[in-house]
C-alpha positions as CSV (number, residue, x, y, z in Angstrom):
1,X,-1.5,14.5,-3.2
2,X,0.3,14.2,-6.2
3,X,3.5,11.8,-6.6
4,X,6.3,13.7,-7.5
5,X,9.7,13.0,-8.6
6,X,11.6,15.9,-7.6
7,X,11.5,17.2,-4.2
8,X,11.6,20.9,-5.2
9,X,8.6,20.3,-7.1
10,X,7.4,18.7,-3.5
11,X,7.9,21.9,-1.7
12,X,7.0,24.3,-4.2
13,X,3.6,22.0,-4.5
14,X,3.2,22.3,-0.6
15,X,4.4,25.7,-0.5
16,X,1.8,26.8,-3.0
17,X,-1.0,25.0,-0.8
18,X,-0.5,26.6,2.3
19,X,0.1,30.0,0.9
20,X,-3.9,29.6,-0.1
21,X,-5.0,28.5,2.7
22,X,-3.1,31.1,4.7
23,X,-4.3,33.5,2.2
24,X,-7.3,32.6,2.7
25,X,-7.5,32.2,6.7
26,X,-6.0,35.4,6.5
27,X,-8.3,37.2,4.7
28,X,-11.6,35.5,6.6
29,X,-9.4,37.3,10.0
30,X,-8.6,40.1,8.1
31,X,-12.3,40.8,6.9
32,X,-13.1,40.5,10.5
33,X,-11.2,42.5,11.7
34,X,-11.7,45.2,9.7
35,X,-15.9,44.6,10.3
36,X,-15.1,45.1,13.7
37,X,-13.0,48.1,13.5
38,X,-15.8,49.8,11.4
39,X,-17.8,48.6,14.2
40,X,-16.4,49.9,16.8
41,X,-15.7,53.3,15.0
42,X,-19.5,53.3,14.1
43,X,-20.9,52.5,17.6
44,X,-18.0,55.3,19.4
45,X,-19.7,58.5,16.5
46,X,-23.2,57.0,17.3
47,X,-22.7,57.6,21.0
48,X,-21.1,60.6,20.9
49,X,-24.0,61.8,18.4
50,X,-26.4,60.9,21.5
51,X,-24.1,62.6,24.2
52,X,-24.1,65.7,22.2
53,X,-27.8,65.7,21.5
54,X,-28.2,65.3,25.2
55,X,-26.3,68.3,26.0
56,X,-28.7,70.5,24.7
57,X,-31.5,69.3,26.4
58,X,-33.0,71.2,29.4
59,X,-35.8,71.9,31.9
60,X,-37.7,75.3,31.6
61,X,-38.7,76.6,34.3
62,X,-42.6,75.9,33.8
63,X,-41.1,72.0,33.8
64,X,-41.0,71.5,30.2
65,X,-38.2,69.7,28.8
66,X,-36.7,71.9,25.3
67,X,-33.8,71.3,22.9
68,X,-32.1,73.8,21.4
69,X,-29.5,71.8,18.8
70,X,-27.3,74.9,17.6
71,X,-26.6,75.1,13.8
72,X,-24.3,72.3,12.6
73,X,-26.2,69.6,14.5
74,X,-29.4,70.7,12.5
75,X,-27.5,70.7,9.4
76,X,-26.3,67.4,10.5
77,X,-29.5,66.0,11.5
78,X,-31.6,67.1,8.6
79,X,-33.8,65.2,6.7
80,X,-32.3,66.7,3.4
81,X,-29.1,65.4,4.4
82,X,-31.0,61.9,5.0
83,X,-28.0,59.9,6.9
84,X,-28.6,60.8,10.3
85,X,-31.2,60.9,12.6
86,X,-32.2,61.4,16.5
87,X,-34.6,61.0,18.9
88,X,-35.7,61.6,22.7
89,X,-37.7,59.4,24.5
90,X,-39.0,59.3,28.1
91,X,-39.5,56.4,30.5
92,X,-42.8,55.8,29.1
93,X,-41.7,55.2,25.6
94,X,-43.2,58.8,24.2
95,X,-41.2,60.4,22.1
96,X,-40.7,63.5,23.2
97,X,-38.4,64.7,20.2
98,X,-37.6,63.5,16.9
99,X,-35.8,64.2,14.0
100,X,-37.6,62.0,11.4
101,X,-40.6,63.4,9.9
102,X,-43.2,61.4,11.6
103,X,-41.9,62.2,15.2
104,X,-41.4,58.7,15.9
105,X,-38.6,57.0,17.8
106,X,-35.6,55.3,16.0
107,X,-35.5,52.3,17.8
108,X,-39.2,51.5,19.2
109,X,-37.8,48.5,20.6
110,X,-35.2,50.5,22.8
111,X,-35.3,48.4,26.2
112,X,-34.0,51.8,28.0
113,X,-31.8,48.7,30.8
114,X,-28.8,50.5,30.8
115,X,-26.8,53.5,30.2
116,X,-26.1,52.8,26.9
117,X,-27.4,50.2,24.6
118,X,-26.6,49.8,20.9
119,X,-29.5,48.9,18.4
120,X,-30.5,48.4,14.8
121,X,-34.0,49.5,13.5
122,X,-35.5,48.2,9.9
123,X,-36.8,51.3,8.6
124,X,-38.3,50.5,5.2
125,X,-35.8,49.9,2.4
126,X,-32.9,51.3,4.9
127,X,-31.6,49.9,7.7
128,X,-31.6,52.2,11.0
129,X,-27.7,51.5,13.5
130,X,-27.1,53.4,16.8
131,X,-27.1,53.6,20.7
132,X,-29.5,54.9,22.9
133,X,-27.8,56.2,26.0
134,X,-29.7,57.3,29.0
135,X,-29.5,60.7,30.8
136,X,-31.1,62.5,34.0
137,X,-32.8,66.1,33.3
138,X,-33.9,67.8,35.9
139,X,-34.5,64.3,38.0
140,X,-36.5,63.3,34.7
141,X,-34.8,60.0,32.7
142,X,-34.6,60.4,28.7
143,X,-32.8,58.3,26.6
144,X,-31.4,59.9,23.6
145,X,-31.3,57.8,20.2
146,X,-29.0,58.6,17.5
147,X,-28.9,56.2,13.9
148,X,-27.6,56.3,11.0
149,X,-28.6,55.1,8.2
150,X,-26.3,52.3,7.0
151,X,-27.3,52.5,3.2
152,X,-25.8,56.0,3.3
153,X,-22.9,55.2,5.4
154,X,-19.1,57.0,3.7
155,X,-16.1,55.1,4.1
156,X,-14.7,56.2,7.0
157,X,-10.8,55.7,5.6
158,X,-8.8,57.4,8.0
159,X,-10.3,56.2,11.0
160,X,-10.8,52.3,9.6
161,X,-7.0,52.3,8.8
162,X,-5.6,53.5,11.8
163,X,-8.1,51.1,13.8
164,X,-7.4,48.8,12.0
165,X,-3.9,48.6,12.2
166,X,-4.0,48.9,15.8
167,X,-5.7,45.5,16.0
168,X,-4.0,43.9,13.1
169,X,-0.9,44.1,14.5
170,X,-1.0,41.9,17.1
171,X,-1.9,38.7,14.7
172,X,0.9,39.3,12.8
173,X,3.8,36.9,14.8
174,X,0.6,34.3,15.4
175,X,0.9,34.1,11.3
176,X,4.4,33.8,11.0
177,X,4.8,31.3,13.6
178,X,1.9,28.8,12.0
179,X,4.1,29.8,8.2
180,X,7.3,28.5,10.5
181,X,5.3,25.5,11.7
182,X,4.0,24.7,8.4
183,X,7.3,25.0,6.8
184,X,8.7,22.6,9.1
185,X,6.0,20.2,8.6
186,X,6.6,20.5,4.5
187,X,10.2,19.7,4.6
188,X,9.8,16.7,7.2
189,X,7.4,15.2,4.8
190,X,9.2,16.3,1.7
191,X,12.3,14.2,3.6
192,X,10.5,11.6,4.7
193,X,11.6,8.8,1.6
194,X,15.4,9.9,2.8
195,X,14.7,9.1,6.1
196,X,13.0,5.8,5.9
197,X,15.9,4.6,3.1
198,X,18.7,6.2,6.2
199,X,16.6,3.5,8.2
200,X,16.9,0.8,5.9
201,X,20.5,1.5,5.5
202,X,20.9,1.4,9.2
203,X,20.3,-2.8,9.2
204,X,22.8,-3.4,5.9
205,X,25.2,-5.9,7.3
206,X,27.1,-9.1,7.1
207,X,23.5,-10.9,8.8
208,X,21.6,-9.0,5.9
209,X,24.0,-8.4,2.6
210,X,21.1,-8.8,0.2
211,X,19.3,-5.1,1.8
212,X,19.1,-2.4,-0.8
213,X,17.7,1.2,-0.5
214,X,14.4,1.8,-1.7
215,X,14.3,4.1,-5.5
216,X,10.2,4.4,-6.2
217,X,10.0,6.8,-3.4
218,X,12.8,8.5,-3.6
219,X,13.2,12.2,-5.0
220,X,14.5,12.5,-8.6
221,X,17.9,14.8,-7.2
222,X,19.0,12.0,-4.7
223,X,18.2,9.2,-6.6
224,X,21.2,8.9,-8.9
225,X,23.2,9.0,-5.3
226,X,20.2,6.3,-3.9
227,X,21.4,3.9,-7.4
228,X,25.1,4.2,-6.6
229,X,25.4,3.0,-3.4
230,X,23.0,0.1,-4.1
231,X,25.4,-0.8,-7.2
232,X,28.6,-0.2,-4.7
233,X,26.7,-2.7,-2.1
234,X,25.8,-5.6,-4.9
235,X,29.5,-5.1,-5.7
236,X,30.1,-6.0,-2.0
237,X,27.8,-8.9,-2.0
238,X,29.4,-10.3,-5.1
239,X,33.1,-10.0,-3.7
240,X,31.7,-11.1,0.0
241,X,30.2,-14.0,-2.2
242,X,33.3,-15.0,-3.8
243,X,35.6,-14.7,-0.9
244,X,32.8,-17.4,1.0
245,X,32.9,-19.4,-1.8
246,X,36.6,-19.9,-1.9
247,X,36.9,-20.3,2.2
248,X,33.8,-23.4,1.2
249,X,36.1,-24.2,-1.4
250,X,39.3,-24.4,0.1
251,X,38.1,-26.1,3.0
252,X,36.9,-28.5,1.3
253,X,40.1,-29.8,-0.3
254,X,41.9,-30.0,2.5
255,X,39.6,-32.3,4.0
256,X,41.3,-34.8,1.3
257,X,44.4,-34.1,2.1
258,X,44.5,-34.6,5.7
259,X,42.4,-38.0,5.7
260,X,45.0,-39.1,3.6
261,X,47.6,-37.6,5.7
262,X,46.4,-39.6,8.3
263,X,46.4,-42.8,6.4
264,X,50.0,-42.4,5.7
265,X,50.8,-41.9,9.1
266,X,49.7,-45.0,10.2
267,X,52.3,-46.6,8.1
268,X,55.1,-44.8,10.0
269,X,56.9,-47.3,13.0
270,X,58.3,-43.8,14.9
271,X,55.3,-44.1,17.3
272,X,56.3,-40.1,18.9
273,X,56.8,-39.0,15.4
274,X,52.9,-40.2,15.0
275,X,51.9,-38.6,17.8
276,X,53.3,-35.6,17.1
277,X,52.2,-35.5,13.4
278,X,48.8,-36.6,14.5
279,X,48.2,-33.4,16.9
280,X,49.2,-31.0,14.1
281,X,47.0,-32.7,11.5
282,X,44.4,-32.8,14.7
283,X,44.6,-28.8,14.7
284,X,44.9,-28.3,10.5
285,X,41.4,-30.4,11.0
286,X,39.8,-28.6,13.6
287,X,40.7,-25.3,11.7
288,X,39.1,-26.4,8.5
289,X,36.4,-27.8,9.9
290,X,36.1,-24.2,11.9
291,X,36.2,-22.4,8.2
292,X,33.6,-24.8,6.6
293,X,31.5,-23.5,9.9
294,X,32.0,-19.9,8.8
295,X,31.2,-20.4,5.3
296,X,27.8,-22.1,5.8
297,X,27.1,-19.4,8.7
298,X,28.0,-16.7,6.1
299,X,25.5,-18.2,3.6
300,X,22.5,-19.2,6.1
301,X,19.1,-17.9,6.0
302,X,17.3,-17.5,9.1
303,X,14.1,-18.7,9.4
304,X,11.8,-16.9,12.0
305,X,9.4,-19.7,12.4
306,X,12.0,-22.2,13.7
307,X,12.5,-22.6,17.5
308,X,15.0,-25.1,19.8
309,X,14.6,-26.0,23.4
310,X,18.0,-24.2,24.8
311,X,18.2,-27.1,27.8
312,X,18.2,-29.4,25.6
313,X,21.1,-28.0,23.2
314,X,23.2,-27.1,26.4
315,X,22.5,-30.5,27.6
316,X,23.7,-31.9,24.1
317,X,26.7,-29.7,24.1
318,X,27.8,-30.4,27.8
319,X,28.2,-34.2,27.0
320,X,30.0,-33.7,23.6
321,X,33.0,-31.6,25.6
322,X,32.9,-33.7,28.4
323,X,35.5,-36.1,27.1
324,X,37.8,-33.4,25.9
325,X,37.4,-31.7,29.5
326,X,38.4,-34.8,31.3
327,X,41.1,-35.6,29.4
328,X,42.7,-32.1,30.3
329,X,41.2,-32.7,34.1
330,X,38.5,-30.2,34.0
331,X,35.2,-31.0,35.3
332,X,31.6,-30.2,33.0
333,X,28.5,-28.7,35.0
334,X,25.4,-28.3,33.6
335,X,22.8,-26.3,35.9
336,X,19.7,-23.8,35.8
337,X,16.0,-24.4,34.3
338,X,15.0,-28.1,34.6
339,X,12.1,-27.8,32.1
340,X,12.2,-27.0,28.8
341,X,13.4,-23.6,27.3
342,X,12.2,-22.7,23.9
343,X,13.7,-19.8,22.0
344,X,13.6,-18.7,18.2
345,X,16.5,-20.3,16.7
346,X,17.8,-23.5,14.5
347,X,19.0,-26.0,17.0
348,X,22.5,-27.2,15.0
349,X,23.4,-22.9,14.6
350,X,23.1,-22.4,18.2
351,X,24.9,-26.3,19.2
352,X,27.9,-24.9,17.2
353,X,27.6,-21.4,19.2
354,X,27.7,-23.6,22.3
355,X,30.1,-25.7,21.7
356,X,32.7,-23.4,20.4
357,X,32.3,-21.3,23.4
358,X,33.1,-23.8,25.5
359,X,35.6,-25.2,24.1
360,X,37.5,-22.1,24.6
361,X,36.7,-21.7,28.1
362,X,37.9,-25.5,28.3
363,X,41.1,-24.2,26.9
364,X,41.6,-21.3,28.7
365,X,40.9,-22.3,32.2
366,X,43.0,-23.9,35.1
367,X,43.1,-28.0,35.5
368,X,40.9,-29.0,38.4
369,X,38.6,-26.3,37.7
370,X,35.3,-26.7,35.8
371,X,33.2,-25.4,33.1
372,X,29.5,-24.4,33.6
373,X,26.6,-24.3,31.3
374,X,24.3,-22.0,33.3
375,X,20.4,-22.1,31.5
376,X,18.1,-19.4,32.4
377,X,14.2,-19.7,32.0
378,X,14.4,-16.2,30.3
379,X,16.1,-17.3,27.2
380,X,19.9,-17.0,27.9
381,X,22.3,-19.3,28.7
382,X,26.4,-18.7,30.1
383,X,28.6,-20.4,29.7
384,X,31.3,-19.9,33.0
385,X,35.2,-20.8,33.4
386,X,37.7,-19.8,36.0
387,X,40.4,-18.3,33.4
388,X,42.1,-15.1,33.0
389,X,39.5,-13.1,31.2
390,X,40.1,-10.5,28.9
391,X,41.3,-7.1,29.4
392,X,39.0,-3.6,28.3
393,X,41.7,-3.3,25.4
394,X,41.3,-7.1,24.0
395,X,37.1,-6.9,24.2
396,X,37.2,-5.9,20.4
397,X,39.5,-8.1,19.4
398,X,38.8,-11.7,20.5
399,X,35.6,-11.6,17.7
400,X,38.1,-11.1,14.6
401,X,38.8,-14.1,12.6
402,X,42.1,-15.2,13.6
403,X,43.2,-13.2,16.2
404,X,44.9,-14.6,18.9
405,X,46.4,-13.2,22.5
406,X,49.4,-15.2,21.9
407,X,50.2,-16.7,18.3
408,X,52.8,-18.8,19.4
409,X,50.4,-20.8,21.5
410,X,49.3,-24.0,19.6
411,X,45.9,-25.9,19.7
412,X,43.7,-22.2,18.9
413,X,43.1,-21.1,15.2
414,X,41.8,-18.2,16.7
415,X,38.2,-18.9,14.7
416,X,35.8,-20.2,17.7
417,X,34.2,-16.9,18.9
418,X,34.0,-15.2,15.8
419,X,31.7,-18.2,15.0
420,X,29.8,-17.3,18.5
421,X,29.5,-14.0,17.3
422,X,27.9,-14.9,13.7
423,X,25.4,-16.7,15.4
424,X,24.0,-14.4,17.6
425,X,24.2,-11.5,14.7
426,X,22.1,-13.8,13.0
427,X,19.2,-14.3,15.8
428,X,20.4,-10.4,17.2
């Protein structure tokens, strides 16, 4: 099939080639059709011709048979007239009456099985069609034979067209439902480049930015549409970019700051002033270091060869928080598969997923109680705290960047499980 550019030329090109070939399936049924309507019509005169030839015939009563054809059927039956012709033959195969000069029998090959049989009889140049139909005269069985000669055969208009129309009709829905099906079939495929680019647009995300919707296949009326949205997504990308780059970049020099920030405190002799100072500078840390985290998950490429032993990272994790859940008299578990649990993944992305989810379930859950790193052979590992939860209304929310239950609260930039979240889009 041709490549086209617009998809009205598609259709019209599709349109066009099932036109002929319904055209031309029609015609082959259509031809056959009206071949078996002439048929029919031809094979109904012939046996009538018979019948009526057999009504004249008759016993004497010296037991000889006689047939007295009245006017018309002599006319009809003449050899001037040349179309048709008739003949009476016993069980014995002797012709006991013929019209055709040489008082032979139309069909010689008549089987004379049953009470009507319909034959065809090379007869020279011409070619001989009829029916032979049996009778009983006087306890004697004949079979009459009536032909006509096909090279001489009129169009038989009247009867042909109503015939035919009787038995045309009924293919007529049949057509129209295969021009419906076909239709269908034309525009699905006509649609098909829209639908794979709806596809591809379907996985355009924060994991994949850089996806763009296919132009080579798509039809010359859409594609202007097709070239605009790709432009309005690298737009995206670029300010998605930029905004990265200056989280990177902002991150980054605050890291200066603070370390000297905490140099400075050092020199200070109020020792609860220190402490104080410390914790804030503690947290202005922790959030930079969460936003450097966010800028290198924005920016990382998956690779789909990589793959990390999950015990191992939970194992990892569970001793890094340890120390920060004891000092708030919380308890670490780690439990589930002993051996080794591989899963496609880069060992420091999922370490950082880990570790910021339990760090909020360290935060968030009673003193006394403890945190557990549950690792399942299947893939999947939980982390499980004894807080409050979240409500139904608050599941959307606890993924945005920044978003907090309770602002006023300090210690929680509000950053960790949007992190979580990145990670497992990029592995989703």
């Amino acid at each position: 099939m041709p490549r086209f550019k617009s998809i009205i030329s598609r259709i019209v090109f599709l349109h066009v080639v099932a036109v002929v070939i319904t055209s031309i399936l029609m015609s082959v049924a259509l031809s056959w059709l009206l071949s078996y309507a002439t048929n029919n019509i031809h094979n109904t005169a012939m046996e009538e011709q018979a019948v009526a030839v057999g009504e004249h015939l008759r016993k004497t009563s010296d037991g000889r048979l006689e047939l007295d054809l009245p006017l018309d059927l002599l006319g009809l039956y003449s050899q001037e007239y040349g179309r048709y012709s008739y003949a009476v033959v016993d069980a014995g195969g002797k012709v006991q009456f013929s019209s055709l000069r040489d008082q032979a029998a139309l069909f010689p090959a008549d089987p004379r099985a049953s009470e009507v049989t319909f034959l065809q009889q090379k007869r020279g140049e011409a070619t001989v069609s009829g029916a032979s139909v049996r009778k009983l005269v006087g306890g004697q069985p004949l079979w009459i034979q009536a032909g006509e000669d096909l090279g001489n055969r009129d169009v038989l208009t009247d009867d042909i067209v109503a015939d035919f129309y009787k038995n045309v009709g009924w293919i007529t829905l049949p057509i129209l439902l295969i021009l419906l099906i076909i239709d269908i079939a034309i525009f699905r495929r006509a649609l098909r480049p829209l639908r794979l680019a709806s596809e591809i647009a379907e996985n355009i995300g924060p994991a994949r930015p850089g996806l763009r919707l296919p132009t080579d296949e798509i039809p010359q009326e859409v594609r202007p549409l097709v070239a605009a949205v790709n432009q309005g997504l690298d737009r995206l990308e670029e300010a998605f970019r930029v905004q990265r780059d200056f989280t990177a970049d902002a991150a980054h020099e605050l890291r200066t700051p603070l370390s000297v920030l905490r140099t400075r405190l050092d020199l200070l002799k109020d020792r609860d002033a220190i402490k104080a100072l410390r914790r804030d500078v503690d947290g202005m840390a922790h959030v930079v270091s969460q936003l450097l985290e966010i800028a290198e998950l924005d920016s990382f490429v998956v690779d789909p060869q990589e793959r990390a032993d999950l015990s191992s990272v939970a194992a990892e994790i569970a001793e890094f928080v340890a120390p920060l859940a004891l000092a708030q008299g919380k308890d670490i578990a780690l439990s589930g598969a002993a051996e080794p649990v591989w899963v496609k993944g880069n060992r420091e992305m999922l370490g950082r997923a880990l570790r910021n989810l339990a760090e909020n379930a360290i935060n968030h859950t009673a003193a006394g109680s403890t945190v557990e790193f549950v690792v399942e052979s299947g893939g999947a590992v939980s982390v499980l705290d004894s807080g409050p939860g979240i409500s139904d209304e608050e599941r959307n929310l606890i993924f945005q960047r920044f978003w907090r239950r309770d602002r006023r609260k300090a210690g929680s930039s509000g950053l960790g499980l949007s992190i979580v979240q990145r990670v497992a889009e990029l592995y989703s």
